[in-house]
PyMOL Python script that loads the backbone (N, CA, C, O; Angstrom):
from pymol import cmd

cmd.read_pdbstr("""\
ATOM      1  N   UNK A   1      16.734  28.971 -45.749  1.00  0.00           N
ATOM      2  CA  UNK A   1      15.480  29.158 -45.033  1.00  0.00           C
ATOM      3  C   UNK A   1      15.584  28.467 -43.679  1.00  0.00           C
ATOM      4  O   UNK A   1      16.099  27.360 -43.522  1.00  0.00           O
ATOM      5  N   UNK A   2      15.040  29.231 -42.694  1.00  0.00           N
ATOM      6  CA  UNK A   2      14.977  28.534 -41.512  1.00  0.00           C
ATOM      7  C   UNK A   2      14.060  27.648 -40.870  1.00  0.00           C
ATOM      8  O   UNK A   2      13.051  27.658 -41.575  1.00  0.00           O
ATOM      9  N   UNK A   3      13.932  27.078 -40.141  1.00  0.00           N
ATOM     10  CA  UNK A   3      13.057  26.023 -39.302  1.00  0.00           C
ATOM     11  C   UNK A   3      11.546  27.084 -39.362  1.00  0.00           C
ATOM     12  O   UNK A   3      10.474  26.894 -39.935  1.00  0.00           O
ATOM     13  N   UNK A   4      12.012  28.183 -38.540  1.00  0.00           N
ATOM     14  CA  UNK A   4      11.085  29.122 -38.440  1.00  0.00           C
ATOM     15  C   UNK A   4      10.334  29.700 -39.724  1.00  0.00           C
ATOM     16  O   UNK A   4       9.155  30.013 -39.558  1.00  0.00           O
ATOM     17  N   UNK A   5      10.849  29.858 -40.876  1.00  0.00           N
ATOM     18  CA  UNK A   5      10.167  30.431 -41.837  1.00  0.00           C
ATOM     19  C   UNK A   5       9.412  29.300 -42.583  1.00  0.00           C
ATOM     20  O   UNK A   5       8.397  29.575 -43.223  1.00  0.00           O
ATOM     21  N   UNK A   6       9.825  28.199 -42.522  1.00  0.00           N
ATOM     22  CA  UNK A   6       9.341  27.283 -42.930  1.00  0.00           C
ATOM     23  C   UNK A   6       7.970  27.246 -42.008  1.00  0.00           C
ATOM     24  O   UNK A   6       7.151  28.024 -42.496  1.00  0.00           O
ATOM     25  N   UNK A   7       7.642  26.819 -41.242  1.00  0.00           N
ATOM     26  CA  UNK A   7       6.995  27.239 -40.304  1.00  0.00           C
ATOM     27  C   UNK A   7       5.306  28.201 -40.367  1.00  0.00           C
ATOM     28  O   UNK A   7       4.092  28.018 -40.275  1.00  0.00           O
ATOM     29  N   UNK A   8       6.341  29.282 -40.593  1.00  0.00           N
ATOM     30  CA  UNK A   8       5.243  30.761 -41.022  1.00  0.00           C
ATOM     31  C   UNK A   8       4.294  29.905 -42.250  1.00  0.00           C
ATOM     32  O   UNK A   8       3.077  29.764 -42.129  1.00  0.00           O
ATOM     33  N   UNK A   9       5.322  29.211 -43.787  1.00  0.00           N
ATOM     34  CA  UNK A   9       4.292  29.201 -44.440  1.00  0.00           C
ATOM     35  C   UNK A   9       3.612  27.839 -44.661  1.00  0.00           C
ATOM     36  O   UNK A   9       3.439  27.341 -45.773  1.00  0.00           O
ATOM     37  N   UNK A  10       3.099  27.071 -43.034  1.00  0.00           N
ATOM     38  CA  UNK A  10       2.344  25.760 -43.217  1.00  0.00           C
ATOM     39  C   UNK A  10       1.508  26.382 -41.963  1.00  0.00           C
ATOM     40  O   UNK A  10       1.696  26.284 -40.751  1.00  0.00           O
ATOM     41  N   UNK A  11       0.513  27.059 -42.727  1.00  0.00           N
ATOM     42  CA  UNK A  11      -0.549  27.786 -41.233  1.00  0.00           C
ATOM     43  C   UNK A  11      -1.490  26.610 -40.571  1.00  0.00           C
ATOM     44  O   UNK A  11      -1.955  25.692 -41.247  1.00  0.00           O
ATOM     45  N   UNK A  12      -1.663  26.730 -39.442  1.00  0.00           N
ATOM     46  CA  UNK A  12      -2.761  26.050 -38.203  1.00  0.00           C
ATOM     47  C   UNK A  12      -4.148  25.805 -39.498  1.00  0.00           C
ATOM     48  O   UNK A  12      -4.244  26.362 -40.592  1.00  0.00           O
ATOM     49  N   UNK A  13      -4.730  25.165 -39.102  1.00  0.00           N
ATOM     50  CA  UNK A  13      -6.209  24.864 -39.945  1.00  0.00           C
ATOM     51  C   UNK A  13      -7.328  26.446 -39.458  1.00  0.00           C
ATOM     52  O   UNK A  13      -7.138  27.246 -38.542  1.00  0.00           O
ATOM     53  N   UNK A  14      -8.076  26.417 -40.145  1.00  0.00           N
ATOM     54  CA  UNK A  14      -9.207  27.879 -40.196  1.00  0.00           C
ATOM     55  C   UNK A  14      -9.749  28.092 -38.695  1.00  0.00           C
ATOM     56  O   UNK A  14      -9.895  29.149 -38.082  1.00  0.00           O
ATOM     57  N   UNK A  15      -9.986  26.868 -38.318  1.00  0.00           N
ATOM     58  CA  UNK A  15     -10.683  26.899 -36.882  1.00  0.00           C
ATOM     59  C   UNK A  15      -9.755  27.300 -35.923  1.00  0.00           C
ATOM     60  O   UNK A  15     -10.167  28.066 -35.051  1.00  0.00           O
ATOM     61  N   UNK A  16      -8.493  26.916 -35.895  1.00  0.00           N
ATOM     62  CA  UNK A  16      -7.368  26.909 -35.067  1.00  0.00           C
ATOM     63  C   UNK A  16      -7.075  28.353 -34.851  1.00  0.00           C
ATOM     64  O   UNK A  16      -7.010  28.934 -33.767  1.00  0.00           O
ATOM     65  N   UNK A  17      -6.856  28.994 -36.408  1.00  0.00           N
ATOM     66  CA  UNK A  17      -6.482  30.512 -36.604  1.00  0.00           C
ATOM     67  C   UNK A  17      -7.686  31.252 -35.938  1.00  0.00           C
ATOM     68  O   UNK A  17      -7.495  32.146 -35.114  1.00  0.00           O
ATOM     69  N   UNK A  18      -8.706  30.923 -36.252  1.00  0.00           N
ATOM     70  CA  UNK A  18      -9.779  31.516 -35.058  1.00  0.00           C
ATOM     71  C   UNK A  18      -9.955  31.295 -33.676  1.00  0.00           C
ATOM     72  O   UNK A  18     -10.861  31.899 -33.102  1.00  0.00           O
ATOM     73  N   UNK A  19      -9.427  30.736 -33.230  1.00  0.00           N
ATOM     74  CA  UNK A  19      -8.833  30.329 -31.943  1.00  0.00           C
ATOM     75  C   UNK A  19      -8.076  31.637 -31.422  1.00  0.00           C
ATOM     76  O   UNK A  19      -8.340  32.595 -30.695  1.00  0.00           O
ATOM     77  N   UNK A  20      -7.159  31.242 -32.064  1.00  0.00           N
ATOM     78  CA  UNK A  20      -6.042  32.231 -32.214  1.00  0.00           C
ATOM     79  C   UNK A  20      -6.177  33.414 -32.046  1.00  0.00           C
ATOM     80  O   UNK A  20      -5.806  34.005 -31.031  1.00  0.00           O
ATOM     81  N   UNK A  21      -6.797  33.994 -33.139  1.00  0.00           N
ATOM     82  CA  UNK A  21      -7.405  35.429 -33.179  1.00  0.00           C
ATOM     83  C   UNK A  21      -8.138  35.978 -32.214  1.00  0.00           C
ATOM     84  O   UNK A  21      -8.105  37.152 -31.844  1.00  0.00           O
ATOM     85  N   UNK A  22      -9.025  34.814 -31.677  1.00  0.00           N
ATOM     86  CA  UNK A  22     -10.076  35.190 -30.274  1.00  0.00           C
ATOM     87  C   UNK A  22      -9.144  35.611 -29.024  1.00  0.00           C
ATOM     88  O   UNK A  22      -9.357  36.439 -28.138  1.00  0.00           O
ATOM     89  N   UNK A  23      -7.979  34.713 -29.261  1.00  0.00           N
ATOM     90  CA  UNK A  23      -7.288  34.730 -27.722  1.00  0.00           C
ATOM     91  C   UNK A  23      -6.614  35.870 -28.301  1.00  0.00           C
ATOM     92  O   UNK A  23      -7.619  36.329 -27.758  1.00  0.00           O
ATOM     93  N   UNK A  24      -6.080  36.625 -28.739  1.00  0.00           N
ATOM     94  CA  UNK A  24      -5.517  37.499 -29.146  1.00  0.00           C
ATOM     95  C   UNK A  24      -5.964  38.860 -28.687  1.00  0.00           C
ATOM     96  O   UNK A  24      -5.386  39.651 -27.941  1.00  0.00           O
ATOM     97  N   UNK A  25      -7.335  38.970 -29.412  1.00  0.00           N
ATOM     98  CA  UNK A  25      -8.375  40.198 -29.084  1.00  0.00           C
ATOM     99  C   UNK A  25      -8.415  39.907 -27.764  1.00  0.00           C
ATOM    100  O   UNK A  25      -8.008  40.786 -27.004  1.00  0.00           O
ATOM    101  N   UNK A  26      -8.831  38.819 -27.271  1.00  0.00           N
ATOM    102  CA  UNK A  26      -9.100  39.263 -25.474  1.00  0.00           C
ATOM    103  C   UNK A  26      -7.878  39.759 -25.118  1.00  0.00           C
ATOM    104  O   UNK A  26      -7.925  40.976 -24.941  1.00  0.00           O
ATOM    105  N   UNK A  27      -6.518  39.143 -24.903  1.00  0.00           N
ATOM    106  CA  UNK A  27      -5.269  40.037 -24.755  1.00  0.00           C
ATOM    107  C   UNK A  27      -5.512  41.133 -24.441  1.00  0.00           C
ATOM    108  O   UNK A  27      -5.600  41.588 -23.301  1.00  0.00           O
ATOM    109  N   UNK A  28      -5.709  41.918 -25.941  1.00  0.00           N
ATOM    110  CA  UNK A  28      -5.786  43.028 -26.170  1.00  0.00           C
ATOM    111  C   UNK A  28      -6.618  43.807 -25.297  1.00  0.00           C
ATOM    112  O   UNK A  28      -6.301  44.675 -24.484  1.00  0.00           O
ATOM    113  N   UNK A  29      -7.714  43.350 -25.605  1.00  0.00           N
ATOM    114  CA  UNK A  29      -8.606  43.775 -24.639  1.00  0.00           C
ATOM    115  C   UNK A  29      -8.069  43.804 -23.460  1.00  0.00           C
ATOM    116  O   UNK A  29      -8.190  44.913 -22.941  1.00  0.00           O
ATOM    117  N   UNK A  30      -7.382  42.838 -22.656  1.00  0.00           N
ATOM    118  CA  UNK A  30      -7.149  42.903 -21.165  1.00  0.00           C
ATOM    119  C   UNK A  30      -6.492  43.956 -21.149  1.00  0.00           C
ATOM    120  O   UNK A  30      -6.719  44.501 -20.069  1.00  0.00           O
ATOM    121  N   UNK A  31      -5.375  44.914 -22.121  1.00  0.00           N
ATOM    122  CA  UNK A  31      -4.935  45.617 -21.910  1.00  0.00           C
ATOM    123  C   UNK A  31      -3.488  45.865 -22.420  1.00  0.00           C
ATOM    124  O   UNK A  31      -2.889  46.940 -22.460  1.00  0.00           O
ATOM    125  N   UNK A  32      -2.908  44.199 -22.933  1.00  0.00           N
ATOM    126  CA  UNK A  32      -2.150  44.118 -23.311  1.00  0.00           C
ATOM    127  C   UNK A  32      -1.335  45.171 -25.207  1.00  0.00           C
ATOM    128  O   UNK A  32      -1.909  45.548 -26.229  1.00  0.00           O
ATOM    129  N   UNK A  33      -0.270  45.217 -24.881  1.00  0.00           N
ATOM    130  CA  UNK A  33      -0.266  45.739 -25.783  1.00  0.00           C
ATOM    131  C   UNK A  33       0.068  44.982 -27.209  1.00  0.00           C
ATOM    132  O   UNK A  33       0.264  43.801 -26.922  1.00  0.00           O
ATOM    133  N   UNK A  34       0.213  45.179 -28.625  1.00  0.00           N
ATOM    134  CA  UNK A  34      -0.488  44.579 -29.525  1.00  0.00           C
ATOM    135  C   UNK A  34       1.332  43.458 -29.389  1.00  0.00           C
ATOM    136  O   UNK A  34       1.249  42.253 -29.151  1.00  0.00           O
ATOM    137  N   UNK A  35       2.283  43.918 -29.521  1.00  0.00           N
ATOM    138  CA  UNK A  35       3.485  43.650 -29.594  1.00  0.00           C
ATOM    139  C   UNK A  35       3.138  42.691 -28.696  1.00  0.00           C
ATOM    140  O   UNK A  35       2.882  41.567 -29.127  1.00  0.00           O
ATOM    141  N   UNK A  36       3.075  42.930 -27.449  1.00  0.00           N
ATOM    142  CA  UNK A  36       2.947  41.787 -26.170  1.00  0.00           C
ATOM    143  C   UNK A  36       1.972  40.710 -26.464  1.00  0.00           C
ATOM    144  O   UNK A  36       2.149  39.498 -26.338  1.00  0.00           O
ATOM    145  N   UNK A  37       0.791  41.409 -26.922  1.00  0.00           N
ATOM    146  CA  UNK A  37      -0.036  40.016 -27.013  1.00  0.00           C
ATOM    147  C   UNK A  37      -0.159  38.999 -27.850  1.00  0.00           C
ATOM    148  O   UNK A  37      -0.817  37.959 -27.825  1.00  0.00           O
ATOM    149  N   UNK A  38       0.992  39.733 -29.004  1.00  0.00           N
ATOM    150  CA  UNK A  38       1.566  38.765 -30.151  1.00  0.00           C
ATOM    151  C   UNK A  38       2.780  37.726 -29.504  1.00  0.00           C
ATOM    152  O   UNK A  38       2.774  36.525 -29.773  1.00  0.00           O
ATOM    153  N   UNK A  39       3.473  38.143 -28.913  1.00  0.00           N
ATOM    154  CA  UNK A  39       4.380  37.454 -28.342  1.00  0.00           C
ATOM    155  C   UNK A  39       3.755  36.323 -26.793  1.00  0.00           C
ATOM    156  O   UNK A  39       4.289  35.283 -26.410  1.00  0.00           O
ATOM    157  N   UNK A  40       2.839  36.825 -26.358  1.00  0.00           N
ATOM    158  CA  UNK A  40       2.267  36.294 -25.264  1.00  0.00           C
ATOM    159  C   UNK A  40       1.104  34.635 -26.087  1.00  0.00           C
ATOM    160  O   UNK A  40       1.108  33.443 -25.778  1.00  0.00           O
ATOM    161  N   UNK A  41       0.492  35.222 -26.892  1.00  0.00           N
ATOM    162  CA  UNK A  41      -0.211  34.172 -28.234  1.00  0.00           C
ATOM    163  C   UNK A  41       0.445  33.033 -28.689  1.00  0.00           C
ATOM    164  O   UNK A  41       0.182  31.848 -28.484  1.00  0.00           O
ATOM    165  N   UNK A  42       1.676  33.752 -29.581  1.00  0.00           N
ATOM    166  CA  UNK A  42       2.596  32.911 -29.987  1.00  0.00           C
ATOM    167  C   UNK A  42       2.943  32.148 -28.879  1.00  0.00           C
ATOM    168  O   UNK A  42       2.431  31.029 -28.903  1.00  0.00           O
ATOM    169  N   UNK A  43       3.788  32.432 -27.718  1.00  0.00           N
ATOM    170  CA  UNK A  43       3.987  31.252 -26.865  1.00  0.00           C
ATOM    171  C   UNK A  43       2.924  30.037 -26.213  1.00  0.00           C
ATOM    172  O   UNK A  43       3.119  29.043 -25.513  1.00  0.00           O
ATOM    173  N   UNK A  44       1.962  30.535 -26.697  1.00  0.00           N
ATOM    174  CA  UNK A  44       0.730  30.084 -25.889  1.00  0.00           C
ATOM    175  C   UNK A  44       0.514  28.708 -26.847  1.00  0.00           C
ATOM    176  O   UNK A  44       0.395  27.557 -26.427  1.00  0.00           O
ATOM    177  N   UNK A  45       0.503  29.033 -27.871  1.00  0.00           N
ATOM    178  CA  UNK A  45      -0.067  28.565 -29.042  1.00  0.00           C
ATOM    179  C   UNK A  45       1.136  27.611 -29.683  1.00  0.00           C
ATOM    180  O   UNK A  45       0.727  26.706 -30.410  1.00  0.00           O
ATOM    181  N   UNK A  46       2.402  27.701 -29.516  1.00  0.00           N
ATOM    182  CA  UNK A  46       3.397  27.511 -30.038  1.00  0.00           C
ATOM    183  C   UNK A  46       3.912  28.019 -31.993  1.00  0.00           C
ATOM    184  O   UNK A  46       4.353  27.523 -33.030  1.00  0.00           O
ATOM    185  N   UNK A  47       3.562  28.978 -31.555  1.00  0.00           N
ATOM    186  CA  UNK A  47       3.599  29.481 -32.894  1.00  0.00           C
ATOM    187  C   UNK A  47       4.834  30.733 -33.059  1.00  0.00           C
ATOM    188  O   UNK A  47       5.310  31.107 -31.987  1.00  0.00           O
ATOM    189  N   UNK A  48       5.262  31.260 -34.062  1.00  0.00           N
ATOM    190  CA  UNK A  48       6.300  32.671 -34.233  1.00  0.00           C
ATOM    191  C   UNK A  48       5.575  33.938 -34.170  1.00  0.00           C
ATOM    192  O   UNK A  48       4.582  34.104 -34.878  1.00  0.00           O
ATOM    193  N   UNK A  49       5.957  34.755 -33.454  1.00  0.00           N
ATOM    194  CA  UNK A  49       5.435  35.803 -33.510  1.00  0.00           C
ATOM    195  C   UNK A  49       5.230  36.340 -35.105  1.00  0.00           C
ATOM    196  O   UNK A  49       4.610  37.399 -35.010  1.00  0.00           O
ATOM    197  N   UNK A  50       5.448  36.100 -36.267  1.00  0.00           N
ATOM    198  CA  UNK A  50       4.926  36.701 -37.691  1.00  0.00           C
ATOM    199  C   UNK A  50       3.854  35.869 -38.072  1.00  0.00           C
ATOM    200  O   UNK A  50       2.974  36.259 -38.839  1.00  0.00           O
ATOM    201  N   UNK A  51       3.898  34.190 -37.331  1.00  0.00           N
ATOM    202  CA  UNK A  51       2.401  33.843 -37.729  1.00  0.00           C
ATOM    203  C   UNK A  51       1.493  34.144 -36.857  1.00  0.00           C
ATOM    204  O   UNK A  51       0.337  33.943 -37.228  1.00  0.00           O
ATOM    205  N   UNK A  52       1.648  34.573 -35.790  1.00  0.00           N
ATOM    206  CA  UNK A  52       0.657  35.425 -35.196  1.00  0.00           C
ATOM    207  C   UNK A  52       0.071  36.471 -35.654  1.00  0.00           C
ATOM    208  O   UNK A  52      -1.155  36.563 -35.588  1.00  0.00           O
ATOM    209  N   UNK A  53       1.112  37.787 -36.391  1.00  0.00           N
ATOM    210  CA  UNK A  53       1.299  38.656 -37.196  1.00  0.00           C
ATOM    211  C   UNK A  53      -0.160  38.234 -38.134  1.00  0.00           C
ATOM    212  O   UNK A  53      -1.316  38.596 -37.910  1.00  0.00           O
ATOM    213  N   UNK A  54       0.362  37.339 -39.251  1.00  0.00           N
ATOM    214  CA  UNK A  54      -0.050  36.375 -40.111  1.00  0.00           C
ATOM    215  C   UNK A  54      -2.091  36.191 -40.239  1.00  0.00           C
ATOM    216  O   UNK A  54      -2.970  36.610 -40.992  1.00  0.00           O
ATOM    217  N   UNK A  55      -2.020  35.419 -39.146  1.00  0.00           N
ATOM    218  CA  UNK A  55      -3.254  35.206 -38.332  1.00  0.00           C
ATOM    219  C   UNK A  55      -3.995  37.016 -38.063  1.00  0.00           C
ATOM    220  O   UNK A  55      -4.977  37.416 -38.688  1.00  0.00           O
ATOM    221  N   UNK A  56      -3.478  37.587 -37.352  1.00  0.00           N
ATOM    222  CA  UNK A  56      -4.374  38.884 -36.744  1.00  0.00           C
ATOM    223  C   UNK A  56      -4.793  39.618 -37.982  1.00  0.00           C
ATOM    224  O   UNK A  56      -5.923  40.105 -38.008  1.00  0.00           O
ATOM    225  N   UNK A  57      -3.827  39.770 -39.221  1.00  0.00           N
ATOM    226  CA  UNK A  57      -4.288  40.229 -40.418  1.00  0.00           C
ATOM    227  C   UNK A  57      -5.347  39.766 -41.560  1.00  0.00           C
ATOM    228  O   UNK A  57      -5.999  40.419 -42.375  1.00  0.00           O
ATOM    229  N   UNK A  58      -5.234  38.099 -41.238  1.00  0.00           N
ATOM    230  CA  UNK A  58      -6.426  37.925 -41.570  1.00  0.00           C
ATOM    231  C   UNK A  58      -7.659  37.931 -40.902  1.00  0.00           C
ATOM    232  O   UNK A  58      -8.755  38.148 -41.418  1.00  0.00           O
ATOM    233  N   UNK A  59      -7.379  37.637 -39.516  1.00  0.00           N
ATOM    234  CA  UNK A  59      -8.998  37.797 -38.833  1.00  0.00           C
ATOM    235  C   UNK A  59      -9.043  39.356 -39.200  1.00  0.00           C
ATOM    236  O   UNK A  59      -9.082  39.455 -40.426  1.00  0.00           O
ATOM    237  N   UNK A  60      -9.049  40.279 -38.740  1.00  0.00           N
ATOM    238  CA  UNK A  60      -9.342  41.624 -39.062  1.00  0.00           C
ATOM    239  C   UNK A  60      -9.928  42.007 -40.451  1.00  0.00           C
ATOM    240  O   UNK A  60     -10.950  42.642 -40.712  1.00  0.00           O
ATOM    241  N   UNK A  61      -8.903  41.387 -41.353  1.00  0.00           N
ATOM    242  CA  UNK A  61      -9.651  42.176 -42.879  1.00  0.00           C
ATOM    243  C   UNK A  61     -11.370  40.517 -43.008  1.00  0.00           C
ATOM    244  O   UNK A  61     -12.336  40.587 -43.767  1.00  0.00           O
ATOM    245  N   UNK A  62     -11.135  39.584 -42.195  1.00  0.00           N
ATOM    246  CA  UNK A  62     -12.538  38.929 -42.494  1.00  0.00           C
ATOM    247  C   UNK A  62     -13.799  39.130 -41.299  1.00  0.00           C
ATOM    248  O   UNK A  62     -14.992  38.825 -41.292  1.00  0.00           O
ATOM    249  N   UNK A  63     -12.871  39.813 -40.293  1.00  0.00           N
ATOM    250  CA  UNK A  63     -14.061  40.298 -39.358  1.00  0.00           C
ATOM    251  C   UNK A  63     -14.363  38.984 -38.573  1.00  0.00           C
ATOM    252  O   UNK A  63     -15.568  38.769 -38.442  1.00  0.00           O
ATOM    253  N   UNK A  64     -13.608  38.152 -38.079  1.00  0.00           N
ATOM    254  CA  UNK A  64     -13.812  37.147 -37.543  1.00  0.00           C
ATOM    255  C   UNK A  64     -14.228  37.654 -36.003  1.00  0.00           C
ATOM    256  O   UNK A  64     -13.768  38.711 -35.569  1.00  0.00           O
ATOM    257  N   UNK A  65     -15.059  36.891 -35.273  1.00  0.00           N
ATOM    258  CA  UNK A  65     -15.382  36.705 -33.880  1.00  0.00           C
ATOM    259  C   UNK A  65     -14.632  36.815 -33.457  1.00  0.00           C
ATOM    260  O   UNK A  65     -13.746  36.136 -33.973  1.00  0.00           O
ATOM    261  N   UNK A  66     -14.171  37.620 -32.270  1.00  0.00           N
ATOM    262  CA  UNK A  66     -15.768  38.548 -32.085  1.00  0.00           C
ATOM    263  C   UNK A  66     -15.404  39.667 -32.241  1.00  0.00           C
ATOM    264  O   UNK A  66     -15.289  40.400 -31.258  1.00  0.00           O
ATOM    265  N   UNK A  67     -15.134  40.095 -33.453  1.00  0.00           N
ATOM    266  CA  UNK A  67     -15.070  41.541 -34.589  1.00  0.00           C
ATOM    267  C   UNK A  67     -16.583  41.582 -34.872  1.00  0.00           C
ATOM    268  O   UNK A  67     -17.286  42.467 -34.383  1.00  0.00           O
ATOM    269  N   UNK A  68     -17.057  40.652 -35.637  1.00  0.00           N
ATOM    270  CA  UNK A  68     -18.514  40.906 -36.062  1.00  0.00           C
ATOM    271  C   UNK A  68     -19.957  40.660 -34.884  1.00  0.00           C
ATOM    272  O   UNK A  68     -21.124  40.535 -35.257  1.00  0.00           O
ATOM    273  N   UNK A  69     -19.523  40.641 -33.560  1.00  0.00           N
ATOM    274  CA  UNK A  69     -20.738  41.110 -32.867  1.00  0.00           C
ATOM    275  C   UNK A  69     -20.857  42.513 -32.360  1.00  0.00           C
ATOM    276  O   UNK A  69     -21.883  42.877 -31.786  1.00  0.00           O
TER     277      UNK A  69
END
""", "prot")
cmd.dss("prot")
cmd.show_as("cartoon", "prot")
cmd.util.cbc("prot")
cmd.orient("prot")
């Protein structure tokens, strides 16, 4: 196992991942594309692009902010 996978499975705290997710959707929103703004996140954040992955799949299936306004 690598540094990195190790990694993937000790996630940011709930608030953090919503962080996360927010800066993500705006990305997106700006225009970015989903690939890019995973990779643009992750560096931001210091995170791997699959816990970014990780993160966007759960905000989405819980409808996190600002999904639910």
């Amino acid at each position: 196992m690598t540094g990195e996978d190790e990694m993937a499975d000790d996630p940011p705290p709930e608030d953090r991942r919503r962080e996360i997710f927010a800066a993500l959707v705006a990305a997106q929103d700006g225009g970015l594309s989903v690939l890019a703004s995973r990779k643009k996140i992750a560096g931001e954040f210091g995170l791997t692009a699959k816990q970014v992955e990780k993160i966007e799949k759960e905000g989405l299936e819980a409808q996190w902010p600002p999904l639910d306004t």
